[in-house]
N, C-alpha and C positions, 0 to 999 in steps of 0.2 A: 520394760523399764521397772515395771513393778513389781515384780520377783527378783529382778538383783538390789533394789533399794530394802526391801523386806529381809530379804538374807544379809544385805550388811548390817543392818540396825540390827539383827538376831546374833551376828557373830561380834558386833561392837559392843554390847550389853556386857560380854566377860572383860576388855579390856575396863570398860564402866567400873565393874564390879572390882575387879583387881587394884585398880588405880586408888579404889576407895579404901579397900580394905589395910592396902598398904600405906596411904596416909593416916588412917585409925590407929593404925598400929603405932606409928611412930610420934601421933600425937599422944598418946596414951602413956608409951612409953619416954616421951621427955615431959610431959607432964607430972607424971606421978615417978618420974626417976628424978626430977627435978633439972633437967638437963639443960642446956643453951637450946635455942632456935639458932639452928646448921643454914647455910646458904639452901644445903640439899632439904632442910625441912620445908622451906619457902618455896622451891622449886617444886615440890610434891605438893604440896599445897595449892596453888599455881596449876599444874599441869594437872593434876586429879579435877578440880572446876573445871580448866577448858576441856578434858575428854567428857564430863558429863554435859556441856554445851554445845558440842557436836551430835553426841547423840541424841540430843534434844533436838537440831536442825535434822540429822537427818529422818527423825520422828514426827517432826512436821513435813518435811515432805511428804513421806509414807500418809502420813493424816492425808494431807490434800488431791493423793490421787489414789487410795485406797479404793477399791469397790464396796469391800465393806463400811465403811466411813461414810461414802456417796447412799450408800442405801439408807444408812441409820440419819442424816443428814435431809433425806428428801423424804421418806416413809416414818418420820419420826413416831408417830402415833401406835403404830405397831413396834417399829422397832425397837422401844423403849422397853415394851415387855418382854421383850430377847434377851436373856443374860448373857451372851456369847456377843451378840452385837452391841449390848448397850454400856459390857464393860470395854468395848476397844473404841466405842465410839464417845465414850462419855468416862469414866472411869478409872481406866489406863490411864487417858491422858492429861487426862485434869492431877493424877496424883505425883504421874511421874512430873510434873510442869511445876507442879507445890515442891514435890521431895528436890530439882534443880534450884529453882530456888532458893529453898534451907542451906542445900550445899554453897549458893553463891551468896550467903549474906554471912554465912559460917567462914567461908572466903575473906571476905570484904572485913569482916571486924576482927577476924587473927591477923590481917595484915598490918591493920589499924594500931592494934593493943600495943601499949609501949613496953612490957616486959616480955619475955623467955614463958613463963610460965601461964601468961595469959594468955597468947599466943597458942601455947599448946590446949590449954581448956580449953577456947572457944573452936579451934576447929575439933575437937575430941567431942565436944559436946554436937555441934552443929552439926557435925560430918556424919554423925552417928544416928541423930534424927534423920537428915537426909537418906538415908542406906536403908534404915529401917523402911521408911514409906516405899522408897526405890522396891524393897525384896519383898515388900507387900502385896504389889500391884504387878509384879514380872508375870505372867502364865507358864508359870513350871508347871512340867509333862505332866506331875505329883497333883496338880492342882484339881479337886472335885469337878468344880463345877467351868471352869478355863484352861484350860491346857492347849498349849503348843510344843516343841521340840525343844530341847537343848540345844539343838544347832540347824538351823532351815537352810536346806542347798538349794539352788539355783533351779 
């Protein structure tokens, strides 16, 4: 179970990623184009939150029956000075669990806002921090001292 929960959270990361970038973009661009907020801006708004929410569940899965997780979790004293264990045990998840949140309160107060153009600020802004932290903390292959795959099969 724990190689196909690992590989979908590896290959839901680019819908993650996409979903975001795609509501960046369009915050951005009816913000600063000065545009309406679309039924479809809300819906992208809307749906970019819940794919970063799923993949947060399925992250906590992953967390909970992880071996490496169970290692850093019971050998904490050693595994702490593991950079490999202590960013997936401690690290990863703490920042990706911060960057969903930004995204769901960037969420929550563009739904709220009563104009068009606020609307667009607050998730352009909000959405933007979230992504950041999100693309901080991913282990691209590129990554020194963390690396995992662009795409984990089964």
């Amino acid at each position: 179970m724990y190689p196909h929960i690992l590989a979908l959270h590896s290959l839901f990361r680019w819908l993650v990623l996409a979903s975001m970038l795609y509501a960046i973009y369009r915050a951005y661009k009816g913000w600063l184009g000065n545009k309406p907020f679309s039924k479809h801006d809300n819906t992208v708004r809307h749906i970019t939150a819940t794919i970063a929410h799923i993949q947060l569940i399925i992250g906590l899965c992953l967390y909970f029956i992880s071996p490496l997780i169970s290692y850093f979790l019971h050998e904490y004293k050693d595994a702490v000075h593991q950079r490999q264990v202590r960013f997936f045990g401690m690290e990863h998840s703490l920042m990706m669990f911060v960057g969903i949140i930004i995204i769901t309160i960037g969420s929550a107060i563009a739904k709220r806002k009563p104009t068009d153009q606020q609307k667009f600020k607050a998730m352009a802004i909000w959405y933007t921090i979230g992504l950041l932290i999100i693309l901080l903390n991913i282990p691209w292959p590129f990554s020194p001292l963390v690396s995992r795959p662009y795409f984990r099969a089964l």
